[in-house]
N, C-alpha and C positions, 0 to 999 in steps of 0.2 A: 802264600808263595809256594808255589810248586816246588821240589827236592828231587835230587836224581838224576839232574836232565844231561849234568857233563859224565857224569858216568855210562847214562845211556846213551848219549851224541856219540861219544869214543868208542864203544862199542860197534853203533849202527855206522858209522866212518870209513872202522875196519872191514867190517862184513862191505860197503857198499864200494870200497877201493879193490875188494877181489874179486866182484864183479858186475866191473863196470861197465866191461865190455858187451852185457847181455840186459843193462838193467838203461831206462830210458833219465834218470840221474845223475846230474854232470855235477862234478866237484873241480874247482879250481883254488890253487891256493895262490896268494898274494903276497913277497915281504915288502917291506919299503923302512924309511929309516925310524919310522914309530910302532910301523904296525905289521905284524903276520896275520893273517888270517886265513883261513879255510872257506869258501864258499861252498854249499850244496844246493843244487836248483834243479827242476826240473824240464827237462831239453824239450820235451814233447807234452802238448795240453790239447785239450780241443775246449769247444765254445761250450760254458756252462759247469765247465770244471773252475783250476783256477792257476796260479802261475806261484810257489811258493820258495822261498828265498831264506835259508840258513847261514848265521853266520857266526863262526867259531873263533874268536879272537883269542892269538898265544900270547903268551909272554916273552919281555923283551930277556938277553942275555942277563941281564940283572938280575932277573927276577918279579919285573913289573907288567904289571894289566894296564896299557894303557888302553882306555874305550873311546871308540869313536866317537866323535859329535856332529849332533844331529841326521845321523844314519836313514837313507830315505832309498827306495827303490820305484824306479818309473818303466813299463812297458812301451813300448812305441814300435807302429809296424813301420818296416824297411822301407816301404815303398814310398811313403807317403809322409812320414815323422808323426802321426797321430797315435795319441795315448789310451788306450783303452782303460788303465788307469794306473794307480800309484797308490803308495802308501808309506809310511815311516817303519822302521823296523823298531820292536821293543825288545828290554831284556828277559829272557824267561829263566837265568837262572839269580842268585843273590849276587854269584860274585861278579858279576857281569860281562861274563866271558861269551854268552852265548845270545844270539838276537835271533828274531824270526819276525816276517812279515807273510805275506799274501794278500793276490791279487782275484779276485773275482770277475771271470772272464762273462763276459752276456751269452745268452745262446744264440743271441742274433750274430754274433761275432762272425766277419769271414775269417778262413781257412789262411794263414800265409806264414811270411818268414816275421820274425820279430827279435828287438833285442831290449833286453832287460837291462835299468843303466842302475846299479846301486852308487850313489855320493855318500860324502861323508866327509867330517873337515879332521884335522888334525890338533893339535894341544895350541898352537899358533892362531888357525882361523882359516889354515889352507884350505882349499877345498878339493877331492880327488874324484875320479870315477872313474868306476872299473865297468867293462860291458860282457855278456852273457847273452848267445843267441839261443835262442825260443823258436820252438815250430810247434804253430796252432794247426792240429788236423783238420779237415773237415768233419761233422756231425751231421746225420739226418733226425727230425724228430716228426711223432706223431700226430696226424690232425683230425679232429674229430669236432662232431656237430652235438651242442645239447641243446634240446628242448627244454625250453620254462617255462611250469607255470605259471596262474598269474600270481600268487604269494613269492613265489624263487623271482617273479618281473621284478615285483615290488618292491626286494630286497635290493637287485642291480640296480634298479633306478635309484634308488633312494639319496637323495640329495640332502636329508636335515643336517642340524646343525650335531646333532647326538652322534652319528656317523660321522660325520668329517671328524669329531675332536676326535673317537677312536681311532679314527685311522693317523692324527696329529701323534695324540699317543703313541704309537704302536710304533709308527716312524723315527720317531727323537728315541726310542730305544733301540731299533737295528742299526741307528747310523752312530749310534754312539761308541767310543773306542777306549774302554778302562782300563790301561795298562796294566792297572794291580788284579785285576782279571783272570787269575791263572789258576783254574778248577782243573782241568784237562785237558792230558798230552795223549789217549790212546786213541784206538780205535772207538767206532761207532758202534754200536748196536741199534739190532731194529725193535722200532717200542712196540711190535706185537708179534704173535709168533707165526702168524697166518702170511702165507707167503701168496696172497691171492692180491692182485695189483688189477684197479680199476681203471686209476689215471695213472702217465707215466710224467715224468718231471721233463719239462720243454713240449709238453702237450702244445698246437697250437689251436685253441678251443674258438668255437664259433658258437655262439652262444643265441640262439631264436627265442625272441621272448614273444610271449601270447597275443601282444598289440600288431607281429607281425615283422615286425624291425628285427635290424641284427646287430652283433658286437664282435667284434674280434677281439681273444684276450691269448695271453702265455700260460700255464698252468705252472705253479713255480715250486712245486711239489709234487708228493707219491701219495696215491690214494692207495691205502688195503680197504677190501671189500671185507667190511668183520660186521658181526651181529651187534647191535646194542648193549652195550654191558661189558662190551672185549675186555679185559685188563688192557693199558696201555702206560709200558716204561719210559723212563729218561733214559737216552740215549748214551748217554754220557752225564758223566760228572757234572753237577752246576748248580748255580744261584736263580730260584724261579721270581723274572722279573714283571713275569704281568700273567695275571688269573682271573678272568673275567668273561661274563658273555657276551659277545661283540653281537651288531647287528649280522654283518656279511659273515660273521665266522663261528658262530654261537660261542659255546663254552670255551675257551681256549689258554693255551696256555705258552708260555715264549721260557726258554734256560738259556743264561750265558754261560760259555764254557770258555772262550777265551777271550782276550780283546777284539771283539769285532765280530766276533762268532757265535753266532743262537741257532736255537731247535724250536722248532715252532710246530704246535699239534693244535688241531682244530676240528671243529664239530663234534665235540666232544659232550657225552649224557650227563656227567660230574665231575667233578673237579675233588680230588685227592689233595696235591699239594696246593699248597698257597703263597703268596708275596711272600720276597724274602727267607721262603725256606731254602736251604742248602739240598740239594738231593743226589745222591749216587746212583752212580750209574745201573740201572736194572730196578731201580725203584718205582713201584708204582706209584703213576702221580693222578689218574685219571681213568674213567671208562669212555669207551666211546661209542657214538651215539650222531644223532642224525640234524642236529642244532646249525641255526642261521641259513646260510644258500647252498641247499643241498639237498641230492635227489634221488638219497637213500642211507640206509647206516655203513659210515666208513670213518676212519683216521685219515684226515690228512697231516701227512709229517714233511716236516719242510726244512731248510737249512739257509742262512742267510750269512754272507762275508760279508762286513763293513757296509751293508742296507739291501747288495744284489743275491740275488737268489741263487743258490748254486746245486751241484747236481747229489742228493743225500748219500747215493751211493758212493761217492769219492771217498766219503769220510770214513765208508765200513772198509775203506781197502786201503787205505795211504795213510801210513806217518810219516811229519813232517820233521819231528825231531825228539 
């Protein structure tokens, strides 16, 4: 269990109530007859970011924590009542004063108004909801043509039965949500130090394979262009949940850092850490190297909320609590 978070929530509170007038962080507070609390959320997102939801629960005149139940936050755009998604809020401190969730917006997302409904019942069974509006920016992202060969064909096509279970695999671990989960609350760092970028994350990639046919895919990650052998860190603090060489992704490697939230580095020459190691942040876990559907030496580093892809750079600029 993480330590620290209500000292740091009070602190980052303060600072974000004196200026709120300049920062895109809406904070509203709530009483009613069980429950105060503080909400902090963010007013502005765009597509491929994410929609992230703080909740600071006080104590009554007594002296008691009464915690919400079953605490749940839903996105929906104005125009239309459709959810782009939702999710349960958890506790991330012991005494249970403090919840966080996020929401994982697509990059295909349109641009518009939205409001965020957080429910939640009370010691009875009531049930309440308080609403929070959202504005998704528009985004442009980049489109690009790769050629394959026929080895990189053979890879895309590849239909057995060895591929699918890895991609099974690899699946039941992004969409999985472990509340006891709680390695890290900071920022991101980048796991290599070359700031040379091949792909950009929301690429929309057209991929030619050698038979002459085409594919259209999303690119759900940041390619650096590094040599074979780069050193490559953990981003962040975490638990490594899968170490293996995939067909589509050679050597690779996945870290939970919170409920819902992994790092995922791929095409990697070796693998450093292993299952179930814990690793800090700026730890070497791996080199990288040019392994599974790839069409030179690079790191692909990636970032996944509750299974959607989201954009890496959020993570090196935003706390959420």
């Amino acid at each position: 269990m993480l330590t620290g978070f209500s000292l740091k929530k009070a602190v980052a509170l303060i600072i974000a109530t004196a200026i709120i007038s300049i920062c895109s962080a809406g904070i509203k507070v709530t009483k009613g007859p069980e429950f105060y609390f503080m909400a902090e959320f963010n007013e502005m997102t765009a597509p491929g970011d994410i929609v992230y939801f703080t909740l600071t629960v006080g104590k009554t005149s007594e002296g008691l924590l009464i915690q919400p139940r079953i605490p749940h936050i839903k996105l929906i755009r104005n125009t239309t009542g459709k959810t782009p998604g939702e999710t349960d809020l958890f506790p991330v401190n012991e005494e249970g004063s403090l919840y966080f969730g996020a929401i994982a917006l697509s990059t295909w997302l349109e641009p518009g108004d939205f409001t965020l409904i957080y429910t939640y019942a009370d010691t009875l069974g009531t049930i309440y909801a308080e609403n929070y509006e959202i504005t998704v920016n528009g985004k442009s992202f980049e489109e690009e043509e790769i050629p394959l060969s026929a080895s990189n064909t053979a890879i895309k096509t590849d239909n057995s039965t060895t591929r699918t279970a890895q991609i099974d695999r690899l699946n039941e671990i992004l969409f999985t949500v472990d509340p006891s989960a709680l390695y890290y609350d900071g920022l991101f760092i980048q796991p290599v130090d070359s700031e040379r970028r091949t792909a950009f994350f929301g690429d929309r990639r057209t991929y030619v394979y050698n038979t002459g046919t085409r594919s259209v895919s999303e690119h759900y990650g940041i390619d650096f262009g590094v040599p074979t052998g780069t050193p490559v860190k953990a981003c962040g603090k975490g638990k490594i949940l899968l170490a293996e060489n995939r067909i589509s992704t050679g050597w690779s490697l996945v870290i939970e850092h919170l409920p819902g939230l992994y790092s995922l580095y791929y095409h990697l020459d070796s693998l450093i850490a292993k299952e179930g190691d814990l690793v800090e942040q700026g730890e070497l876990i791996g080199k990288s190297g040019s392994t599974g559907l790839s069409t030179g030496p690079h790191l692909h580093w990636e970032i996944r909320l509750n299974g959607t892809a989201v954009n890496p750079d959020y993570f090196r600029e935003h706390l959420f609590f």
